[in-house]
N, C-alpha and C positions, 0 to 999 in steps of 0.2 A: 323790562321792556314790554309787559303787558296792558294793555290798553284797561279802562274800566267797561263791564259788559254792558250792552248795549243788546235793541232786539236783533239786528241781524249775528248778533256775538253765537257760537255754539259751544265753543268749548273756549275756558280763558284759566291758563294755567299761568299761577303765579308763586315763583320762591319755590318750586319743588325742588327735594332733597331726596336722591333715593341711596344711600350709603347699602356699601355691601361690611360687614365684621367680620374680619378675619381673626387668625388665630395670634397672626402676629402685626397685622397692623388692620388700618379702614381703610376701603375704597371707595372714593370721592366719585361717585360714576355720575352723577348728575347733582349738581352743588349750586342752586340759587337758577333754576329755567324757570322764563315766564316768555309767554305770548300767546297771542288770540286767533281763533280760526273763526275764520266769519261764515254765513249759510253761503252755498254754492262758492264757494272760494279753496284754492289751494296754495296749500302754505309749504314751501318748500323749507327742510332744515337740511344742511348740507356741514362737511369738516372729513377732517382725516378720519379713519379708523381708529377705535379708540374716545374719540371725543365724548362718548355717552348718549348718541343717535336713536341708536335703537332701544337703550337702556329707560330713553324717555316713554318712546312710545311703549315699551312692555309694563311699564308703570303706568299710565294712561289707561291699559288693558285689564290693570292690576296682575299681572302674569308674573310679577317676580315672585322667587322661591324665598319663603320665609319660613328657620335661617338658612341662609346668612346674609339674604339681601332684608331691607327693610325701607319704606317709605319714613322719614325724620323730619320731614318738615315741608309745606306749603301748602295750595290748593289747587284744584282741578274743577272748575266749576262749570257743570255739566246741563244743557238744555234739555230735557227730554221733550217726546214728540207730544207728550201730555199735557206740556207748560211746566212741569214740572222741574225744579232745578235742584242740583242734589252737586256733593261733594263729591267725587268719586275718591280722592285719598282718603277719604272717612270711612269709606263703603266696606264690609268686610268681605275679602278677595271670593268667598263661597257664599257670600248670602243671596238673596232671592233676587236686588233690584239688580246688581251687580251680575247678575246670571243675566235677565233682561236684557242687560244696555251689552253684556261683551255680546257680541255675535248681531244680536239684533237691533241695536244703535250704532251701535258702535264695532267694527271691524276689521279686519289686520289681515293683510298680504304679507307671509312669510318671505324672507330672504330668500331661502331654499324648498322650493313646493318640494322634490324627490325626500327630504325629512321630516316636510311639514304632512303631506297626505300619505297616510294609513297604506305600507303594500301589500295588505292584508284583505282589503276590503276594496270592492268594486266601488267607478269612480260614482254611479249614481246613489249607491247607498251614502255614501259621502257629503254629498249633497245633499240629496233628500232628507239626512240624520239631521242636519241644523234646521231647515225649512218645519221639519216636524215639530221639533223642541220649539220654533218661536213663533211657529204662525197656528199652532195646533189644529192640523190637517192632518188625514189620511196618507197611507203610505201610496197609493196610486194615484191620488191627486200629488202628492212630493213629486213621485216619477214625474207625472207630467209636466210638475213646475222645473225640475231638473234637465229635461229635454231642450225646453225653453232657454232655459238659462244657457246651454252651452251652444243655443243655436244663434244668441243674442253674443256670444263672445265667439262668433264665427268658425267653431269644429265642426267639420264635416262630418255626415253624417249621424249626427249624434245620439240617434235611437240603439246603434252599434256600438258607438264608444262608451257607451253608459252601463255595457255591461265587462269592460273591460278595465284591467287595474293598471295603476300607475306607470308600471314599468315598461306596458305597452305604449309609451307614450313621448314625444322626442322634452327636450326642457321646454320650448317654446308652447308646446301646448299644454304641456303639466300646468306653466307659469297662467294660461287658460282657465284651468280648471279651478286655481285658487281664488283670482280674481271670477269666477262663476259662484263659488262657494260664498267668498265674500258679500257680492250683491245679493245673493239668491233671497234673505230676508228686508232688504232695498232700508240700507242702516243711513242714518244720517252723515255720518263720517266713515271714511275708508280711508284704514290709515297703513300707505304701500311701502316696506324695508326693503328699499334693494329690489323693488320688481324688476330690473332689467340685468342684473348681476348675472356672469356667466352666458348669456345671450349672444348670437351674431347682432352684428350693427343692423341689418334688416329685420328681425323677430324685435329688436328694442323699439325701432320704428313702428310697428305693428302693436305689439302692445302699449306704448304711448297715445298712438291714436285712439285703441280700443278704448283704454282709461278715460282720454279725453269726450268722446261719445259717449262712454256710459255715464260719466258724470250729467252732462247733460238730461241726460234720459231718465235717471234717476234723483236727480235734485239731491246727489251728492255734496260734502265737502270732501276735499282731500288734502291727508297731511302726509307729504312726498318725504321721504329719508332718503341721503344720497350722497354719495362723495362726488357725483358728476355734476359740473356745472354745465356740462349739454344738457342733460336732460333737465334739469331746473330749468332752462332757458327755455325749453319748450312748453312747460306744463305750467310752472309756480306764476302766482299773482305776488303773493310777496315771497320772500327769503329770510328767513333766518339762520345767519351763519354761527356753528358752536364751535367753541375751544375749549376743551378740557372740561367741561363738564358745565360750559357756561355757554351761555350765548351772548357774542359781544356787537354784534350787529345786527340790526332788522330795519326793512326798507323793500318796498315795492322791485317786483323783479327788475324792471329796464332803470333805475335808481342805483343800485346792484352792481349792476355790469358800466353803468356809466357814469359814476361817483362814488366807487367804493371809499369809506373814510377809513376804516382801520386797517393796519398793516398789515395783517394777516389776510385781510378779504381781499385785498392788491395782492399779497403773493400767491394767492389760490389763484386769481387769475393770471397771474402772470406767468404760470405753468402750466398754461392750459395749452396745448395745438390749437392755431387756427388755420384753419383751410382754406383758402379761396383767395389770399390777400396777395397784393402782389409786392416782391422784395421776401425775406426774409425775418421773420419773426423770433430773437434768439431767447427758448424757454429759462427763465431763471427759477431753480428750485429753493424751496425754504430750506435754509442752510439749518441745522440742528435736528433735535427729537424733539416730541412731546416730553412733558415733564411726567413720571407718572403721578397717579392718582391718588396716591397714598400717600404722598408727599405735601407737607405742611405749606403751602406759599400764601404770604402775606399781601405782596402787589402784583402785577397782572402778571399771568401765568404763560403771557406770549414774551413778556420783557428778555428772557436770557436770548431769543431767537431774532430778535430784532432789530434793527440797523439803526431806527431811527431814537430808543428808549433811552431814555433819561432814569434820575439817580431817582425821584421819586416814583415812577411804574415801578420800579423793583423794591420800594416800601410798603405801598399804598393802593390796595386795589382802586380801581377810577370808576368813578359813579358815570353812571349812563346818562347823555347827552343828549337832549331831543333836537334835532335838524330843523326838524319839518318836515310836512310831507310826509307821515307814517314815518322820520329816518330817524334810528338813533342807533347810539355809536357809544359802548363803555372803553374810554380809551384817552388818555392824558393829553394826546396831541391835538 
């Protein structure tokens, strides 16, 4: 489902494979993803837990542990700010350009700021430690870009909070302080797991908009992870939805929500609450489990879960279908 790159293209991953080897069997954590993140664009990837979400973007980062995870197969073809285009599944996970691009091209908002920031260390050294490493500047010029930084993601007072550690700190602003860390080197791509997990419905509000503004501000891309389709609906330009370690549909966000073609992408929404409608809406959930990952399947990996599958889905994986319109759809119906 990956387009060919193009200049507005920044990152265009095709066919990655990132297998984890176990003792007793492989795990298929991300089996054949491709698509494209265009400049100032956000791409939303959305699925159950499990699907291989975040698995992608830590491969993107090159963050997997290796053993027993390992990248086995595709590409990840990376724009730098240089012109410069480079593999990054090539890249070796500690060498020089790869230092580079994590942090200061390229970017990652943790799931969990309370494991992801050090409560060890004050939140401005925190800060100031990547700003150092990528802009090589002084540690009182850092400070003052650090100041900045958290006055730009709206903490009060920040000259105070900067000398203060994590734990002084509620989720909402923690979740702050990573998207601060994030920007603070102003990377081409930010790419958010789960920044609104664990949140009130009003702090996910809050941080949404802030994303949304600093993207702006910053001539960001963003690549959104997410089991919410609220929040996809408020942020993504397009969507791609994963299963099992694939992605079997991609299409423009309002495309999405108003033509979904494959089964799965109807019952993700068909489980969703809607608010405001009048009459009653009765949620239908996806009858069955995920298949796990370890598990050999030859044709589509949603066939046992699905109402409408035929004798060939459950042979023959189904080649992907272009719509039109950016849509396309791996799926036999």
């Amino acid at each position: 489902m990956s387009e060919p790159a193009d200049s507005d293209t920044l990152l265009n991953v095709h066919e990655l494979k990132t297998y984890f080897f176990l003792e007793r069997a492989t795990v298929r954590s991300v089996d054949g993803v491709s698509f494209r993140l265009g400049r100032k664009k956000t791409l939303g990837i959305v699925g159950e837990s499990g699907c291989g979400k975040s698995i992608t973007a830590m491969s993107i980062m090159r963050l997997i542990q290796e053993p027993p995870g390992k990248i086995v197969g595709g590409k990840m073809e990376f724009k730098m700010r240089s012109g410069e285009e480079v593999d990054i599944a090539t890249l070796a996970p500690r060498g020089d350009t790869m230092r580079r691009i994590r942090g200061g091209e390229i970017a990652m908002i943790f799931q969990e700021p309370m494991t992801s920031l050090n409560p060890l260390y004050r939140i401005g050294d925190q800060i100031a430690e990547s700003v150092i490493l990528h802009q090589n500047i002084g540690r009182a010029e850092a400070r003052t870009l650090a100041v900045e930084m958290l006055r730009k993601v709206r903490i009060c007072d920040p000259e105070t909070r900067l000398d203060q550690y994590p734990h002084q700190m509620s989720g909402g602003m923690r979740q702050r302080i990573m998207i601060a860390i994030a920007l603070s080197c102003n990377p081409s791509i930010l790419i958010a797991d789960e920044p609104t997990t664990a949140l009130d419905v009003t702090v996910q509000a809050q941080i949404l908009d802030l994303m949304r503004g600093l993207q702006d501000e910053f001539d960001s891309s963003i690549l959104m992870i997410t089991h919410n389709l609220g929040v996809i609906s408020q942020v993504a330009d397009d969507v791609a939805v994963m299963y099992l370690g694939r992605i079997v549909e991609c299409a423009p966000m309002r495309e999405i929500f108003k033509n979904p073609a494959h089964p799965y992408t109807r019952g993700l929404l068909n489980s969703v609450p809607v608010l405001g409608k009048k009459g009653r809406k009765e949620l239908v959930p996806i009858e069955g489990m995920v298949p796990s990952p370890t598990q050999e399947i030859h044709g589509c990996a949603f066939a046992p879960r699905c109402k409408e599958a035929r004798a060939r889905c459950r042979d023959e994986y189904p080649q992907t279908l272009d719509l039109g319109g950016g849509h396309s759809v791996a799926c036999w119906l």
